[in-house]
C-alpha positions as CSV (number, residue, x, y, z in Angstrom):
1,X,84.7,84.7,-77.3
2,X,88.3,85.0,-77.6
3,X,90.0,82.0,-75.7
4,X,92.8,83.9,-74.0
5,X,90.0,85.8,-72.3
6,X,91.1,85.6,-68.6
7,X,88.3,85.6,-65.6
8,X,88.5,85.6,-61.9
9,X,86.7,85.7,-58.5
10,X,87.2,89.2,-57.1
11,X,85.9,89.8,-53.3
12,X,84.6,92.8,-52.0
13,X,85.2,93.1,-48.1
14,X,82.8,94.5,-45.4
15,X,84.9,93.8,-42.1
16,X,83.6,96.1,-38.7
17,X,84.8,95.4,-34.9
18,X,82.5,95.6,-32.7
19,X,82.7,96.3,-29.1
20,X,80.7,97.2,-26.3
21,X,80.5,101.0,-26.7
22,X,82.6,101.1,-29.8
23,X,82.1,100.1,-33.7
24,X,85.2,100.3,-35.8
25,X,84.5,99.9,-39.7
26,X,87.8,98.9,-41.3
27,X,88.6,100.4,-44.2
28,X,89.7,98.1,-46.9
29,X,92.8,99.9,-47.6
30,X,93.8,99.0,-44.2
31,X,93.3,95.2,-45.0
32,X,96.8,93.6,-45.6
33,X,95.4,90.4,-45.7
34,X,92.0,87.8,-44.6
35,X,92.9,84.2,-44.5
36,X,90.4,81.8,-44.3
37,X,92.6,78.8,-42.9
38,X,90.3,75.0,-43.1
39,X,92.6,72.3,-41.5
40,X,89.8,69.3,-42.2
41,X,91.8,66.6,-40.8
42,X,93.2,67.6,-37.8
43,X,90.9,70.9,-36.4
44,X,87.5,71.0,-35.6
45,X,87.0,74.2,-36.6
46,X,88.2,77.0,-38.9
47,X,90.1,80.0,-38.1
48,X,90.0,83.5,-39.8
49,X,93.1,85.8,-39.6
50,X,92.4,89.3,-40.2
51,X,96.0,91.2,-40.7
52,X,95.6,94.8,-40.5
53,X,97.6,97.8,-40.9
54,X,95.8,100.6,-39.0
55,X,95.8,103.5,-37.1
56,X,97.2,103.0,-33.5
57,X,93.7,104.1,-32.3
58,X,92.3,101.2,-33.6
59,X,94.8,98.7,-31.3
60,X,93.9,101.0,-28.7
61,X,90.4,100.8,-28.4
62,X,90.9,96.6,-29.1
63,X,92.7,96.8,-26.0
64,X,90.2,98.7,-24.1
65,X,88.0,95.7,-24.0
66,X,89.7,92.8,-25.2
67,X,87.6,90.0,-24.6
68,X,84.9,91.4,-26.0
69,X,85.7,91.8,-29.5
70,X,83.2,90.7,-32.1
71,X,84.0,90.7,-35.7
72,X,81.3,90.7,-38.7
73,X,82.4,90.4,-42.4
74,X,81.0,89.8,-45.3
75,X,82.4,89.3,-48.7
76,X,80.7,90.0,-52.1
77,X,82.4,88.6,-54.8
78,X,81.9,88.3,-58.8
79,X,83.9,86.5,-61.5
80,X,85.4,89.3,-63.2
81,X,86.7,89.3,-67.3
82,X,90.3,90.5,-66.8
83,X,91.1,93.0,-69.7
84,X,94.5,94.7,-70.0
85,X,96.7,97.2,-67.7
86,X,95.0,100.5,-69.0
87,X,91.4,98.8,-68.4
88,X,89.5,98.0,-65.1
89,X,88.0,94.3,-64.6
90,X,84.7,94.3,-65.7
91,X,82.0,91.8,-64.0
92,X,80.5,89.3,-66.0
93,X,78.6,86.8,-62.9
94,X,78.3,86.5,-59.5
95,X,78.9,84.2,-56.9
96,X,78.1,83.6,-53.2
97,X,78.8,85.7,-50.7
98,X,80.6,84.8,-47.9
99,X,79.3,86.2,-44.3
100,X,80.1,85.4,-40.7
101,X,80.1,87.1,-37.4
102,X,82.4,85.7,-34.8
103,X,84.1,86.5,-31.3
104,X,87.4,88.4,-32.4
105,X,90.7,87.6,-30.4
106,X,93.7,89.5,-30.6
107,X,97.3,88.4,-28.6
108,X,98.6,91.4,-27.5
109,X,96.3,92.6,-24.7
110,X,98.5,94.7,-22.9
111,X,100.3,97.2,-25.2
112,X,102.6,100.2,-24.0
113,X,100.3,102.6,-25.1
114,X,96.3,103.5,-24.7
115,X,93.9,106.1,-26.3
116,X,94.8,109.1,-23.3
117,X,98.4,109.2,-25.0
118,X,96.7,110.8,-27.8
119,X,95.1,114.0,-25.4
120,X,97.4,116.4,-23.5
121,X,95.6,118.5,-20.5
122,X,92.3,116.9,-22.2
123,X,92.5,118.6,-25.6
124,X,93.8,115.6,-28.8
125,X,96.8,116.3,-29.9
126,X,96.9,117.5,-33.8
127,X,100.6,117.4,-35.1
128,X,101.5,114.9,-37.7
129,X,103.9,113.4,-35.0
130,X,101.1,112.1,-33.1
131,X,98.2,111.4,-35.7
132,X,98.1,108.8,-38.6
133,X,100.5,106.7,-36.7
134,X,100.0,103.0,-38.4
135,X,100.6,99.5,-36.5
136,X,100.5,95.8,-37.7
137,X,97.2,94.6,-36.2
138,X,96.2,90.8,-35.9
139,X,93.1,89.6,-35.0
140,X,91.8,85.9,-35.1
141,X,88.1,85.3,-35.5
142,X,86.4,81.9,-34.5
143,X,82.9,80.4,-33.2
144,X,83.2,80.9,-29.7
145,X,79.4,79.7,-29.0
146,X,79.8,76.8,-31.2
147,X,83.1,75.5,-29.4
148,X,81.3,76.4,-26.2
149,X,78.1,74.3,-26.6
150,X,80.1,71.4,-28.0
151,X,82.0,71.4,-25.0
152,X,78.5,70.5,-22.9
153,X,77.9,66.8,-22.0
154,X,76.1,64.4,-23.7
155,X,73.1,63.0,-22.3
156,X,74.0,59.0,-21.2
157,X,71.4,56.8,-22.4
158,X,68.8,56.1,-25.6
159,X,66.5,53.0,-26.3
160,X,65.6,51.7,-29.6
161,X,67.1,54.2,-31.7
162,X,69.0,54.9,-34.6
163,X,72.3,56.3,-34.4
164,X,71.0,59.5,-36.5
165,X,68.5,60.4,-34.2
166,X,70.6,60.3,-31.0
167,X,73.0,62.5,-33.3
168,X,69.8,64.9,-34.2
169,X,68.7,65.5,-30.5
170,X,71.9,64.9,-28.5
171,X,72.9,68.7,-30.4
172,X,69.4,70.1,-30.1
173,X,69.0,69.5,-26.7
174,X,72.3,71.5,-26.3
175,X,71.2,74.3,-28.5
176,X,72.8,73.4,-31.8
177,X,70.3,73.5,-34.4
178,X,72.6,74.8,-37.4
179,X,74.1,71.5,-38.5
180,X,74.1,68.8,-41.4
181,X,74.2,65.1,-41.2
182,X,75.2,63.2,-44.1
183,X,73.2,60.2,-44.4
184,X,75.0,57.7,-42.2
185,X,75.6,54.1,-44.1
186,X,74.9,52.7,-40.6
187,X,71.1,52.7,-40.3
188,X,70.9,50.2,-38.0
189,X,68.5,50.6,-35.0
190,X,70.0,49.9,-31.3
191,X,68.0,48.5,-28.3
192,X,70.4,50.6,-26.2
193,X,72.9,53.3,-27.0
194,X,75.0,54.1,-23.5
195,X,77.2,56.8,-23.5
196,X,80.1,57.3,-21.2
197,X,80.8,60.4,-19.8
198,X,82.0,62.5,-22.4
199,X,81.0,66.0,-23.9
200,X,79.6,66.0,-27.6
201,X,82.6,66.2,-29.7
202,X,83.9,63.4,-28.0
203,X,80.6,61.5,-28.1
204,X,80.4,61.5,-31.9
205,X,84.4,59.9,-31.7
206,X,82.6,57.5,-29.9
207,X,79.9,56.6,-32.0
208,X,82.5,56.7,-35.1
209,X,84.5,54.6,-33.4
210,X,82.8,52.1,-31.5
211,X,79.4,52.0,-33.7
212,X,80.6,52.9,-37.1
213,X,78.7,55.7,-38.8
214,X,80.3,55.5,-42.3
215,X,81.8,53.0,-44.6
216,X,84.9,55.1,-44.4
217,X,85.1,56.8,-41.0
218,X,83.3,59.7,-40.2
219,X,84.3,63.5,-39.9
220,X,83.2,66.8,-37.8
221,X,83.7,70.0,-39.0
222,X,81.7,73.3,-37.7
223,X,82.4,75.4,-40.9
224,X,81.0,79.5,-41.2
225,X,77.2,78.2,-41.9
226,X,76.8,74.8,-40.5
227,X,78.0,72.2,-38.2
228,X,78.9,69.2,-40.4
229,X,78.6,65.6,-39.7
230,X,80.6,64.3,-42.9
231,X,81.0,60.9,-44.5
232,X,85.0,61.1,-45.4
233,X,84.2,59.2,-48.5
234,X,85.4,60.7,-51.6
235,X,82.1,59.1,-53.5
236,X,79.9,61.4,-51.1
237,X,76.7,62.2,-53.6
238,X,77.8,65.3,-54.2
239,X,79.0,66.9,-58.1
240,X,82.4,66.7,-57.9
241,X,83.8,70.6,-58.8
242,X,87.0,70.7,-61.7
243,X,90.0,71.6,-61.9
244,X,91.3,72.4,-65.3
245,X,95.6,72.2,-65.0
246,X,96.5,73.9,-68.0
247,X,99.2,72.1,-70.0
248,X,103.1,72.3,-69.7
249,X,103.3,73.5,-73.3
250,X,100.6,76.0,-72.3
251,X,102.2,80.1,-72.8
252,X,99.2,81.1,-70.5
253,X,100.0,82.4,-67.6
254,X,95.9,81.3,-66.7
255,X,95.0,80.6,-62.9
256,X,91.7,81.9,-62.1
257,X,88.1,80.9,-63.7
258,X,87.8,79.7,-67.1
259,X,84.5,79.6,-69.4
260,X,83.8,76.3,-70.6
261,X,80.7,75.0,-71.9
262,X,79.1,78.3,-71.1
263,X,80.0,78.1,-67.2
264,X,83.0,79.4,-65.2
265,X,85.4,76.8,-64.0
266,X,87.8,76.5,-61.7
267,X,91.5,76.2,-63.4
268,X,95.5,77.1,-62.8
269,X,98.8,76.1,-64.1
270,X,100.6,72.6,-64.2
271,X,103.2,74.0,-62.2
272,X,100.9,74.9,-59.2
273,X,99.9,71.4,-58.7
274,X,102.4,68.9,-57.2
275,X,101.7,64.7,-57.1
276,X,103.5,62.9,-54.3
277,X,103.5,58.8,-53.8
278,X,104.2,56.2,-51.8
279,X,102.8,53.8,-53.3
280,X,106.2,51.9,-53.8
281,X,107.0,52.1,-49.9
282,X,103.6,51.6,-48.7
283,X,103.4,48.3,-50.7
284,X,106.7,46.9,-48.9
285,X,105.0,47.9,-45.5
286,X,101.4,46.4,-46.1
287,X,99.9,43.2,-47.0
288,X,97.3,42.7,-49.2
289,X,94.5,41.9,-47.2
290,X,93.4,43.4,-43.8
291,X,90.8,42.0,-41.5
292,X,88.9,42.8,-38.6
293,X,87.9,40.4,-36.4
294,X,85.0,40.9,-33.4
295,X,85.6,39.2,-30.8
296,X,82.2,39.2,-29.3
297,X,80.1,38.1,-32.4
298,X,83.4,36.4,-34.0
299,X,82.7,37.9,-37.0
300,X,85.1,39.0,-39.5
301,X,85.0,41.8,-42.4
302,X,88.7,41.4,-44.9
303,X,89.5,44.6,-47.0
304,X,91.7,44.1,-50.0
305,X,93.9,47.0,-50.3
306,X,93.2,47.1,-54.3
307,X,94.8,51.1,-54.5
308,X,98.2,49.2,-53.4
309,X,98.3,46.1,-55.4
310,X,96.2,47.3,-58.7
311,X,99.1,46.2,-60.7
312,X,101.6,44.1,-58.8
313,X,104.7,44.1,-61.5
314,X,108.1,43.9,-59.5
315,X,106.6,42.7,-56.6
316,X,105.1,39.1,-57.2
317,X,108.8,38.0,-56.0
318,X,108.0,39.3,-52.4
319,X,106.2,36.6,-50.1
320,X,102.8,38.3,-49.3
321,X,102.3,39.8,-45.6
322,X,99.8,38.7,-43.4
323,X,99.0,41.5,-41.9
324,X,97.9,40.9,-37.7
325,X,94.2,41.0,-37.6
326,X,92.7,43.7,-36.1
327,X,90.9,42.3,-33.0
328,X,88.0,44.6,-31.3
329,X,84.6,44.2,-29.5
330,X,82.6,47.0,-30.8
331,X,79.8,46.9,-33.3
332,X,81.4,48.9,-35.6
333,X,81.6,47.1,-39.3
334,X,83.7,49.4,-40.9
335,X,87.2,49.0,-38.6
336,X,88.8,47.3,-41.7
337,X,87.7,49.5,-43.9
338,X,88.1,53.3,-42.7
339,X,91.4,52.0,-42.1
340,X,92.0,50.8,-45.6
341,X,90.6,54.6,-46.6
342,X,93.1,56.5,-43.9
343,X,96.1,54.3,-45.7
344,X,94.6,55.3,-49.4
345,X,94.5,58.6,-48.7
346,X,98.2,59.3,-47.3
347,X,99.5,56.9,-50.7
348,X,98.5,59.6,-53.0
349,X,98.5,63.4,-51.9
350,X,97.8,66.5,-54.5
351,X,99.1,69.7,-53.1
352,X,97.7,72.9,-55.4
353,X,97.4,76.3,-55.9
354,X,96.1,79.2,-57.6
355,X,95.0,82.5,-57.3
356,X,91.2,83.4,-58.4
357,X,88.9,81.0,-57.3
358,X,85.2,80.8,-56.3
359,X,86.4,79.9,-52.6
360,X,82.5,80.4,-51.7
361,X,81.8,76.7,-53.4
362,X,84.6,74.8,-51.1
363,X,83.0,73.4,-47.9
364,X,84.4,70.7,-46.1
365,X,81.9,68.5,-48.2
366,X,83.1,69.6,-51.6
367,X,84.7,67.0,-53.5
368,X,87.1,67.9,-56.5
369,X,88.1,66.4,-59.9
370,X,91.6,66.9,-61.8
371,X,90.7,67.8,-65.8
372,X,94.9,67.3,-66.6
373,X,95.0,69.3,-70.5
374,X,97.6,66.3,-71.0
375,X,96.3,63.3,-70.7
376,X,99.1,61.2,-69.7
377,X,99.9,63.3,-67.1
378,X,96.4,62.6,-65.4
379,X,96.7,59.1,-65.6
380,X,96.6,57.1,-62.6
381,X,95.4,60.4,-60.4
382,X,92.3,61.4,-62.5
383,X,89.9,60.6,-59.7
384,X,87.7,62.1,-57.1
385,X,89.7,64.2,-54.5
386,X,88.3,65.6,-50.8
387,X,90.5,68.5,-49.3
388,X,92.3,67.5,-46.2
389,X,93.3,71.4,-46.1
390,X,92.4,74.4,-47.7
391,X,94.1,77.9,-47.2
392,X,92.3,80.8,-48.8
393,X,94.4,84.3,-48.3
394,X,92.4,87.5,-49.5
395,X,94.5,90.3,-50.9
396,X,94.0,93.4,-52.2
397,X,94.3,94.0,-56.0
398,X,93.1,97.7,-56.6
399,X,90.0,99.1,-56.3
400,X,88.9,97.4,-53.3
401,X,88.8,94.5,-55.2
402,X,90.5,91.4,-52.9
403,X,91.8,87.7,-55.0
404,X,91.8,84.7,-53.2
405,X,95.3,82.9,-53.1
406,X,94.6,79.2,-52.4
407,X,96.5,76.2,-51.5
408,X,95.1,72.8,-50.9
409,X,95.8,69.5,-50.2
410,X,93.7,66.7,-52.0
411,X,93.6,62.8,-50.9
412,X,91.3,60.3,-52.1
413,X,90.4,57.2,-50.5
């Protein structure tokens, strides 16, 4: 097989709205655009923006019965050999599709129009002034049952239990039973868990914070198919996916899928992917050594921050920092070092794109390696990454055939 043989992931859309007496299937020609928008480290959950450009009818009936919408897509995609202008893709395997059915919001709830504009003494009207008229149409999809039941409080107190188990049936007994815990490092088993007053998103911040439940902090994330309980550690079990950044020199124009060692990789340009540091300031700010001190057992756990000072050249001169211990009474072990991994991970940030890629294999779990084509370039950042935010905008190509545009940002702790 030739090696300027180009393959991507090409999506096939199935979007309808559903309403109460109403079922609109979109057409994909009137798709502009589906983004699939994953903000790990500051949202909760993700948001899908569905831009359309439709026929005013469509906006019409939306605003008939606004609130409630509910939207159901799927998307069945294939890695496609891209052949030249005068030839159509032609599939060569497929990947997993991506499906979800969720309450549909749109802003505009009130427009200057409805459906009896289109009817004059109760006949439709037919003339090309008043039919086929198109409008922008945005409509935001999310979980609203998920976000609901996580709103619900927690129950207040467990005896000798294990901080996994409280996890398990504190969401079952609220009706969640689509979720995945990765195995928590704390394993410990607790004469007495008491909970304050707080719903169940805040109740795992709690146990995060004031039991510990990983090494390196914990994270919730109720993705399309599951709720997540994550362990924020880049070194999570899982098979890392690659990256292949084509080299400098390189005159392909490649960002898609590539075939190597008989499976289809993930791979785009040296230009789409962007190192920033601060490595250089951060070292001036922090000391070497970070402790964590509690005050009710008196012990203490001391993280050296080896990402910092792997190489201390130009810096010897300085007179070290003691940096202020940090002094709690909880019973988490891992104070000092989550927030060794939090610092890590905002040292080093990746920012990449590309257009192309199996977005069905990123979940919030997925963990990501850079294969550099240069070397040298990959030196120093060829490590595990986790994404702290992944974009994915569906377009259409031809042939209702949509390409995922993707931008990411990678961190590593």
């Amino acid at each position: 097989m030739s090696t300027t043989d180009k393959f991507v992931t090409l999506y096939k859309p199935n979007i309808s709205l559903v309403l109460p007496n109403d079922t609109i299937s979109v057409s994909n020609s009137e798709i502009v655009s589906v983004a699939f928008i994953n903000n790990y480290d500051t949202m909760t959950y993700p948001i899908i923006r569905i831009r359309l450009y439709s026929d005013i009818s469509v906006i019409q009936t939306l605003c008939e019965s606004p609130n409630d919408i509910e939207v159901r897509g799927s998307f069945t995609g294939m890695i496609y050999k891209m052949n030249d202008e005068k030839k159509s893709p032609v599939p060569v395997a497929p990947v997993n599709e991506i499906s979800f059915k969720l309450k549909g919001y749109i802003e505009n709830k009130n427009i200057p129009t409805s459906k009896f504009d289109q009817y004059e003494f109760g006949i439709k009207k037919t003339t090309d002034m008043n039919t086929n008229t198109k409008v922008p149409i945005e409509v935001y999809c999310y979980n609203d049952r998920l976000i609901h039941l996580m709103k619900q409080k927690a129950p207040s107190i467990y005896k000798n239990i294990s901080l996994t188990t409280v996890i398990s049936d504190m969401l079952s007994r609220n009706s969640i039973y689509d979720f995945k815990i990765d195995p928590l490092t704390n394993q410990n088993r607790y004469r007495q868990v008491l909970i304050p007053n707080l719903n169940l998103i805040q109740a795992l911040g709690f146990f995060d914070k004031n039991y510990g439940m990983y090494s390196k902090g914990a994270m919730v994330y109720g993705d399309l198919d599951n709720l997540y309980i994550s362990n924020t550690d880049v070194h999570n079990n899982t098979t890392p996916i690659p990256i292949y950044v084509e080299s400098t020199k390189s005159n392909s124009d490649l960002t898609g899928m590539k075939l190597i060692n008989k499976k289809y990789q993930m791979t785009t340009m040296a230009g789409f992917v962007s190192v920033k540091t601060e490595t250089d300031i951060e070292r001036v700010l922090n000391g070497r050594y970070l402790a964590d001190i509690n005050l009710t057992t008196m012990e203490a756990n001391t993280e050296e921050l080896t990402d910092l000072y792997a190489s201390t050249s130009g810096y010897a001169k300085l007179k070290n920092i003691e940096v202020p211990d940090i002094l709690h009474k909880s019973k988490n072990e891992y104070v000092a070092s989550s927030y060794v991994a939090r610092l890590n991970e905002s040292i080093t940030e990746v920012d990449l794109s590309g257009t192309g890629f199996d977005i069905s294999r990123m979940n919030v779990n997925s963990r990501f390696n850079l294969v550099f084509a240069t070397p040298i370039r990959g030196l120093d950042i060829n490590r595990i990454y986790r994404a702290s935010y992944a974009c994915h905008v569906l377009t259409n190509l031809d042939s209702d055939l949509f390409a995922a545009q993707t931008t990411m940002n990678l961190r590593t702790n």
